[in-house]
C-alpha positions in Angstrom: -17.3 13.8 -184.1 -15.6 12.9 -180.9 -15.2 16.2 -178.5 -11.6 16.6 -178.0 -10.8 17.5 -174.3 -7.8 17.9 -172.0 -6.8 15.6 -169.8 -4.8 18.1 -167.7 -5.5 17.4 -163.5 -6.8 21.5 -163.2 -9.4 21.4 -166.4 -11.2 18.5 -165.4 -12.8 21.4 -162.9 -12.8 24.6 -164.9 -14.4 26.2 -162.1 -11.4 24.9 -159.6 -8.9 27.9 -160.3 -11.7 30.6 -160.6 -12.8 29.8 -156.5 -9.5 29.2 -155.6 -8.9 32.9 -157.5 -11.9 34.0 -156.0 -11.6 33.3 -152.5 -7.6 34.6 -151.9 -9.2 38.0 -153.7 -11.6 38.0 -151.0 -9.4 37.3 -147.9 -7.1 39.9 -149.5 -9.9 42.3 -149.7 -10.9 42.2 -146.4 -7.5 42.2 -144.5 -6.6 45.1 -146.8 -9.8 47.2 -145.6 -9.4 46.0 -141.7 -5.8 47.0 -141.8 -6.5 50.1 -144.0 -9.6 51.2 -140.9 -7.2 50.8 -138.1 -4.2 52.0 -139.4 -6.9 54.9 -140.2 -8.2 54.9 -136.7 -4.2 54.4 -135.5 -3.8 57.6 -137.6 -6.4 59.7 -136.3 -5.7 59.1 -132.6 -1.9 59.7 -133.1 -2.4 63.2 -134.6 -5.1 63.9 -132.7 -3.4 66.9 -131.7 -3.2 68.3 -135.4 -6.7 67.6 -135.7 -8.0 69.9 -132.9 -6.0 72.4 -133.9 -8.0 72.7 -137.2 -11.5 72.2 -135.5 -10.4 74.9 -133.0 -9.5 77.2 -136.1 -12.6 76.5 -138.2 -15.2 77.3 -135.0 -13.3 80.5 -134.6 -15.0 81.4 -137.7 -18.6 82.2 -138.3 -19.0 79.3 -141.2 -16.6 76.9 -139.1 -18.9 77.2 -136.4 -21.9 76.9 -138.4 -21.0 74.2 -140.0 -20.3 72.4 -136.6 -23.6 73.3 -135.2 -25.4 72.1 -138.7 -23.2 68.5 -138.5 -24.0 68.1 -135.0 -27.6 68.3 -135.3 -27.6 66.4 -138.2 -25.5 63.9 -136.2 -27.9 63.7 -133.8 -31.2 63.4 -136.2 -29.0 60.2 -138.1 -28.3 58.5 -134.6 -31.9 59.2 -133.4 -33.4 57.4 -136.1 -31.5 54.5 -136.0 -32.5 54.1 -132.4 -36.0 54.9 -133.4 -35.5 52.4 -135.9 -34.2 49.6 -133.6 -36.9 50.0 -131.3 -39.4 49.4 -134.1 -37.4 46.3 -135.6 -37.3 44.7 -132.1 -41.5 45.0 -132.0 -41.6 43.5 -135.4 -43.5 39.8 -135.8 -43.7 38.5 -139.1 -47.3 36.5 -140.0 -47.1 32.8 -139.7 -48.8 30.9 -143.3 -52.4 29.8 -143.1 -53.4 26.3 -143.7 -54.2 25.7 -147.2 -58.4 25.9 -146.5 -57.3 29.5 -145.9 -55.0 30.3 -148.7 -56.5 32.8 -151.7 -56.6 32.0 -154.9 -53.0 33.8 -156.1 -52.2 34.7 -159.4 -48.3 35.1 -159.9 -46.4 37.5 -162.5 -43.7 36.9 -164.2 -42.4 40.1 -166.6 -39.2 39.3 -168.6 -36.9 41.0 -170.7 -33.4 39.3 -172.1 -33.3 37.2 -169.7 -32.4 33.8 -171.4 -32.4 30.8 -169.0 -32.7 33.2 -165.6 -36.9 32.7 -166.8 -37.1 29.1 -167.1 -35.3 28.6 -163.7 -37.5 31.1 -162.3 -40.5 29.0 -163.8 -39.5 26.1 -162.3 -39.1 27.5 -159.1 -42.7 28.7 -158.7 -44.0 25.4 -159.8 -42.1 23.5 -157.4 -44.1 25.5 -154.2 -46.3 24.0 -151.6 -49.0 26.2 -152.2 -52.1 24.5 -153.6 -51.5 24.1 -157.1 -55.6 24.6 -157.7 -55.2 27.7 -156.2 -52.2 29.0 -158.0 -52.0 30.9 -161.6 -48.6 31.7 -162.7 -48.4 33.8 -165.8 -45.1 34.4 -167.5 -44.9 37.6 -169.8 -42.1 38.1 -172.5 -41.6 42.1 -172.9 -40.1 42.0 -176.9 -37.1 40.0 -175.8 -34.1 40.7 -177.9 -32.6 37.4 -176.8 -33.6 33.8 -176.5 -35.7 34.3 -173.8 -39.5 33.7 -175.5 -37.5 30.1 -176.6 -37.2 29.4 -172.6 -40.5 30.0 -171.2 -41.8 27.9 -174.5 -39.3 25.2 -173.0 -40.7 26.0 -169.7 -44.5 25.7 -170.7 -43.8 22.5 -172.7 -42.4 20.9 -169.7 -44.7 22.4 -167.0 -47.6 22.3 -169.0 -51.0 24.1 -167.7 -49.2 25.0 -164.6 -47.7 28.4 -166.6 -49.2 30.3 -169.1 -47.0 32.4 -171.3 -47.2 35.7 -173.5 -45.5 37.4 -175.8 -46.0 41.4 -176.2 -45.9 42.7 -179.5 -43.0 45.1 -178.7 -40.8 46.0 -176.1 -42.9 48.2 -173.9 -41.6 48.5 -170.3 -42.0 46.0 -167.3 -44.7 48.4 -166.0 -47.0 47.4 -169.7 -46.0 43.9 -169.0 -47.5 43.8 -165.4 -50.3 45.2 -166.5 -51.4 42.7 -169.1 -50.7 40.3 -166.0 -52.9 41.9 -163.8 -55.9 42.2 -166.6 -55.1 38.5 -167.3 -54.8 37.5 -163.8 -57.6 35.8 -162.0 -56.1 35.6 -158.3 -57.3 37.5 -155.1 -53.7 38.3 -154.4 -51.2 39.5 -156.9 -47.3 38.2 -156.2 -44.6 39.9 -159.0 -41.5 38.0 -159.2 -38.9 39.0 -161.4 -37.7 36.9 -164.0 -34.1 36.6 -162.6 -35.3 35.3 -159.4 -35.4 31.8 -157.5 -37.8 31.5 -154.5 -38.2 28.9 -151.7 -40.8 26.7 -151.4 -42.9 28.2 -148.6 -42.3 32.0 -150.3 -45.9 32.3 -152.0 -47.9 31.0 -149.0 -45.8 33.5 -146.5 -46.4 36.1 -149.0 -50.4 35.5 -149.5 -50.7 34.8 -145.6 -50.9 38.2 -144.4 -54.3 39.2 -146.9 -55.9 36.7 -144.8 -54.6 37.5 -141.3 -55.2 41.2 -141.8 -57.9 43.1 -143.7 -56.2 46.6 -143.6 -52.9 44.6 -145.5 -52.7 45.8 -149.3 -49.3 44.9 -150.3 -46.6 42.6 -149.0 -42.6 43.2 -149.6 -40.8 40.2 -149.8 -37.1 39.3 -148.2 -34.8 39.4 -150.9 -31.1 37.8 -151.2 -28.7 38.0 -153.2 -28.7 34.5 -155.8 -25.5 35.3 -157.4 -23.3 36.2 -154.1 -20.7 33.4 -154.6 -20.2 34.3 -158.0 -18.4 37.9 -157.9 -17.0 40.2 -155.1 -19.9 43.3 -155.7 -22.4 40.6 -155.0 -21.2 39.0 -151.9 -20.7 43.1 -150.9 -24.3 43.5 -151.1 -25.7 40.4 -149.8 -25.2 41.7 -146.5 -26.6 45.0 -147.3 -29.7 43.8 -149.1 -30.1 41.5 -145.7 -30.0 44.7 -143.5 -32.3 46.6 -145.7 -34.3 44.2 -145.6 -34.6 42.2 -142.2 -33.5 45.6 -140.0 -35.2 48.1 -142.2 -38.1 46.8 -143.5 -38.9 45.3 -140.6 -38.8 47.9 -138.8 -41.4 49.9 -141.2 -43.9 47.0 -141.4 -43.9 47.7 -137.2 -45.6 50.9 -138.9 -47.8 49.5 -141.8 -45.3 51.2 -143.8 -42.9 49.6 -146.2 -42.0 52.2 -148.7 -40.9 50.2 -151.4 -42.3 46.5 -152.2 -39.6 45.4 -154.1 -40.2 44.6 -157.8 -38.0 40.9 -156.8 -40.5 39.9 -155.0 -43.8 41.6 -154.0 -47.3 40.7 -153.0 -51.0 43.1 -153.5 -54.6 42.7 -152.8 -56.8 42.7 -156.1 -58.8 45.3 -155.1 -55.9 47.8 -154.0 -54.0 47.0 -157.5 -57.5 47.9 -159.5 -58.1 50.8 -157.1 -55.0 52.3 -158.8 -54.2 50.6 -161.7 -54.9 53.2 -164.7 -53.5 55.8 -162.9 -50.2 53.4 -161.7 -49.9 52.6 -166.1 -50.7 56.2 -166.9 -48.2 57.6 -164.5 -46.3 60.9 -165.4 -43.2 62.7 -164.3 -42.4 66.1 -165.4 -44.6 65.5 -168.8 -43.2 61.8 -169.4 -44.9 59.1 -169.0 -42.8 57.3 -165.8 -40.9 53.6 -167.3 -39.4 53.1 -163.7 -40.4 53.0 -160.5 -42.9 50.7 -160.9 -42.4 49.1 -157.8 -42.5 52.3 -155.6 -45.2 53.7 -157.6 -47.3 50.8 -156.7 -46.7 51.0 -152.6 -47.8 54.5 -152.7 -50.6 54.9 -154.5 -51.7 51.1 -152.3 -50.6 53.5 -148.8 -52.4 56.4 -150.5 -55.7 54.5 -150.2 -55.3 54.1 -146.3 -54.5 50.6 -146.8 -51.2 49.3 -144.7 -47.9 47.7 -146.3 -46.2 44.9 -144.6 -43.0 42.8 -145.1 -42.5 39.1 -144.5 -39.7 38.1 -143.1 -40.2 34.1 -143.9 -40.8 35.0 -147.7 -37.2 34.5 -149.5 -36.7 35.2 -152.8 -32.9 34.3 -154.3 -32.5 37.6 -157.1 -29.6 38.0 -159.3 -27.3 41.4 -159.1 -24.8 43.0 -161.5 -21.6 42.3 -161.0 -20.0 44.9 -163.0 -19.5 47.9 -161.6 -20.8 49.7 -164.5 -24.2 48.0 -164.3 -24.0 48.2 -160.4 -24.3 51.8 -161.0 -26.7 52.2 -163.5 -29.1 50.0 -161.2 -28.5 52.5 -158.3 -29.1 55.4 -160.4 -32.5 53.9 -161.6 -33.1 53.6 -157.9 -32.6 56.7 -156.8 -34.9 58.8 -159.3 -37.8 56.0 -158.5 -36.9 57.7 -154.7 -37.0 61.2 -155.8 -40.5 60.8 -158.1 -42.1 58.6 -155.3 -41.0 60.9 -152.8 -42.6 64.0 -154.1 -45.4 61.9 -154.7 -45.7 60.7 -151.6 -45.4 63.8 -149.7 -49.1 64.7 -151.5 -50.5 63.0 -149.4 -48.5 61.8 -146.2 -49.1 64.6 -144.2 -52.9 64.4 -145.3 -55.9 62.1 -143.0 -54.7 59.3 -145.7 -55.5 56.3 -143.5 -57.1 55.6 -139.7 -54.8 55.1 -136.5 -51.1 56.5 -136.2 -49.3 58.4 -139.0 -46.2 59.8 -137.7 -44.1 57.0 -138.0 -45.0 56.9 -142.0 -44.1 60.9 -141.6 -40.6 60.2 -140.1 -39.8 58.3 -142.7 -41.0 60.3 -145.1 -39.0 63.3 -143.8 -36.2 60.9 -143.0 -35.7 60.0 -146.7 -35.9 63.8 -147.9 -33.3 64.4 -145.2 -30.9 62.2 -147.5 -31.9 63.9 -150.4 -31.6 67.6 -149.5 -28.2 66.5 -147.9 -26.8 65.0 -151.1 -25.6 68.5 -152.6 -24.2 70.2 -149.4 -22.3 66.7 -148.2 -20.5 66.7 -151.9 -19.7 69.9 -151.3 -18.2 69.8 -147.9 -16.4 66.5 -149.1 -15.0 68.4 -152.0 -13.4 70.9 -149.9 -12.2 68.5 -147.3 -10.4 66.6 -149.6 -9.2 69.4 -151.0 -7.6 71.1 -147.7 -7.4 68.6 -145.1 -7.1 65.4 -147.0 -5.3 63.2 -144.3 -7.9 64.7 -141.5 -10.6 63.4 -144.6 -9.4 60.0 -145.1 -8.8 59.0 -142.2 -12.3 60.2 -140.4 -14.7 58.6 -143.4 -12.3 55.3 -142.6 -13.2 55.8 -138.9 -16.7 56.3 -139.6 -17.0 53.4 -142.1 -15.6 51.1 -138.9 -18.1 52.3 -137.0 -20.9 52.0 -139.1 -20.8 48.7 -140.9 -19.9 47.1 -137.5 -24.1 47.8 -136.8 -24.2 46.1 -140.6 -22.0 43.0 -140.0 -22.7 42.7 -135.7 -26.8 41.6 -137.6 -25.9 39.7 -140.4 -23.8 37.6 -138.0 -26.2 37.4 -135.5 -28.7 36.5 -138.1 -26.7 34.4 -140.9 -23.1 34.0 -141.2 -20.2 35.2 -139.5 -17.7 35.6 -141.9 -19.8 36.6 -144.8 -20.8 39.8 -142.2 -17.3 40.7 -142.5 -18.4 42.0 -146.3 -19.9 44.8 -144.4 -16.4 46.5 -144.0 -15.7 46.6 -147.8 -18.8 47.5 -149.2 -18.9 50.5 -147.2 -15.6 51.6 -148.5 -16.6 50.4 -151.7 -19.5 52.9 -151.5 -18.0 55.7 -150.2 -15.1 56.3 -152.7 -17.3 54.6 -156.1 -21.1 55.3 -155.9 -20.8 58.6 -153.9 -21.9 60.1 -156.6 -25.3 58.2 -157.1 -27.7 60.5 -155.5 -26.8 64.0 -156.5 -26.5 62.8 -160.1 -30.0 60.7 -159.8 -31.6 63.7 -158.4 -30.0 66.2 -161.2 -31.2 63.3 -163.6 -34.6 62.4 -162.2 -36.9 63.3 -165.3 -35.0 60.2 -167.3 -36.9 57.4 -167.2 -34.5 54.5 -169.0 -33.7 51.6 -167.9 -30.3 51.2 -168.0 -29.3 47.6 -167.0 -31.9 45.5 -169.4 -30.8 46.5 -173.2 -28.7 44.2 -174.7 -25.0 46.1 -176.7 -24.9 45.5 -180.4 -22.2 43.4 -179.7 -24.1 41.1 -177.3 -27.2 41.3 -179.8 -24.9 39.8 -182.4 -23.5 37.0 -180.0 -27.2 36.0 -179.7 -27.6 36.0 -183.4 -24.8 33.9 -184.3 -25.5 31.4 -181.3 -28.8 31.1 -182.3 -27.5 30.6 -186.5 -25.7 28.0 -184.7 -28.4 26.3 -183.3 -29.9 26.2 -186.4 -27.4 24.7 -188.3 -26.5 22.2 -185.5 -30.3 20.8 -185.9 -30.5 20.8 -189.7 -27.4 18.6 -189.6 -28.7 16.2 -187.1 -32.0 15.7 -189.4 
């Protein structure tokens, strides 16, 4: 049967109105939260004299002036550490690749759960690398996929032949259980995880297995992850300039140290010998009586520091990741997040202040203390925001605008050094965005931190039955062909 179309001008590109849609929201968005910081910043400096009269009322009292010394130190601490922080990032060198002679033998991981055609792309990508293909496993493991996703990495492994090798679990067991079975199966030197929404470049597997070779003390490699999706939806091209600053200032900044406290589970490298060091006790891993189904990543890069062994991050290895973009799911990903940080965080505290590796260990301490500072903050600052809001709501409003100015400038003055100047501009919004949607994130993750789902990967019983009946579909379209 002949497909009946429209021959309207706009619907020969269906795609046309949504960017056209797409980009006036964004220029509207971020002309609405310039003018929205300096009229705050306007604001601020016109009743500046209202202002001092409250500061000059709350020091008169003993919790006013308390609560000035305590912001003022804490101040202090924030700004100090970010100039810590800068210093480290500016002594940062990433490690060039090896020639190929050099190059282990790498076996790459590839966990997926409903996924659908994210896998097969991510498949592809791996397969179409420079590293030597005779030293390079790639092992693709279906978690109990309630979608079409086994279907893709079968249509994956048909066309790529003995370049992927592909599994099924028997049940949906957790990406943990499904990188374990990679790591038994795997025959490499070096370990790389990828996820299975996730496109990397061609050079990203030799950058990642480079620094095992360069440096014997290296037992784990984070990669550089970026945003796949950011063109797509306003909350990604929001955080594709965060991700780039947590990973290219931040991280950066901690491989200076040997210590990356998170290889991220988009993209992340270990030695054999570190990952069987640990590897029963990384699948058998409890919190509060539970056996822990997140975190996985984290978990890994401690128990890897634990054994004295340094973690580094690679600026040269890409990887392209997908991101909600709902803020629903945005928010459940965040909260996942954030318990990993407040499990890993007691369990790194075992043994950071311990003789845990040779050479320097107070810069893995400062962090350390730098990331309990956030936590033990969390409480109090919702507190004092509650109250603020409450009382002085203009002095409130306008001073977190002020302060969001200031801040993401730092965000948006390195991502347009580094990238692009107008996407840095996404800085300003997101910071907004974060302040007045996902304050919440890390008093409720830490109130919450004994739950272990996942959150973003389960499919709705109304998406499961859209897979059905596409599938049924399917079906019927190929017994009518035959």
């Amino acid at each position: 049967m002949k497909q009946l179309t429209s021959s309207g001008p706009m619907t020969k590109n269906p795609n046309l109105i949504e960017k056209l849609v797409m980009n006036s929201s964004s220029t509207l968005i971020i002309i609405g939260t310039f003018l929205l910081m300096f009229g705050a910043a306007s604001l601020f400096y016109f009743l500046q004299p209202y202002f001092e009269d409250i500061y000059l009322k709350r020091i008169s009292t003993t919790w006013g002036f308390t609560l000035m010394i305590v912001g003022s130190i804490l101040l202090t601490l924030k700004i100090s550490f970010l100039v810590y922080i800068l210093v480290l990032y500016l002594r940062y060198k990433v490690v060039n690749s090896v020639s190929d002679e050099q190059l282990p033998l790498l076996t790459v991981i590839v966990p997926a759960y409903n996924e659908g055609e994210l896998v097969y792309k991510t498949l592809i990508s791996l397969t179409d690398s420079d590293y030597p293909k005779e030293k390079l496993q790639i092992i693709s493991i279906d978690d109990g996929s309630q979608d079409d996703t086994w279907q893709w990495m079968k249509k994956a492994k048909q066309e790529l032949g003995n370049s992927v090798s592909i599994y099924q679990q028997p049940k949906n067991m957790g990406k943990r259980h499904a990188l374990y079975r990679g790591f038994n199966l795997g025959m490499g030197e070096v370990f790389i995880t990828v996820d299975s929404d996730s496109i990397v470049k061609k050079d990203t597997l030799r950058n990642m297995a480079s620094p095992f070779i360069v440096n014997e003390e290296c037992g784990a490699v984070a990669g550089n992850v970026r945003v796949l999706n950011r063109k797509d939806a306003l909350i990604p091209r929001m955080l594709n300039v965060s991700f780039a600053f947590s990973f290219e200032f931040i991280r950066s900044a901690q491989s200076t140290l040997g210590s990356v406290l998170c290889t991220p589970g988009a993209l992340s490298a270990y030695r054999r010998e570190a990952v069987f060091n640990c590897r029963e006790a990384w699948i058998n891993q409890t919190f509060m009586g539970q056996v822990s189904k997140i975190g996985e990543d984290r978990a890994m890069t401690n128990m890897i520091l634990k054994q004295g062994y340094k973690v580094l991050f690679q600026r040269n290895a890409y990887v392209l990741t997908n991101i909600p973009e709902r803020y629903k799911n945005l928010s459940k990903m965040f909260i996942r997040w954030e318990r990993s940080n407040v499990r890993e965080n007691i369990a790194m505290s075992k043994f950071a202040f311990s003789n845990f590796r040779e050479g320097k260990k107070t810069g893995t301490r400062i962090l350390l203390l730098n990331q309990w500072l956030k936590m033990t903050m969390a409480y109090p600052a919702l507190l004092i925001m509650l109250f603020f809001i409450v009382t002085y709501p203009v002095l409130f409003f306008s001073s977190t605008f002020v302060s969001a100015l200031v801040f993401s400038s730092m965000r948006a003055l390195f991502y347009a050094k580094k990238h692009n100047v107008a996407e840095s501009l996404w800085a300003y919004p997101y910071s907004i965005f974060f302040a007045f949607t996902l304050f919440w994130i890390t008093p409720y993750a830490i109130a919450t931190a004994g739950r272990s789902g996942w959150l973003t990967r389960d499919l709705t019983k109304k998406e499961l039955k859209k897979q059905q009946q596409q599938q049924q579909v399917e079906v019927e379209v190929v017994a009518v062909s035959s």
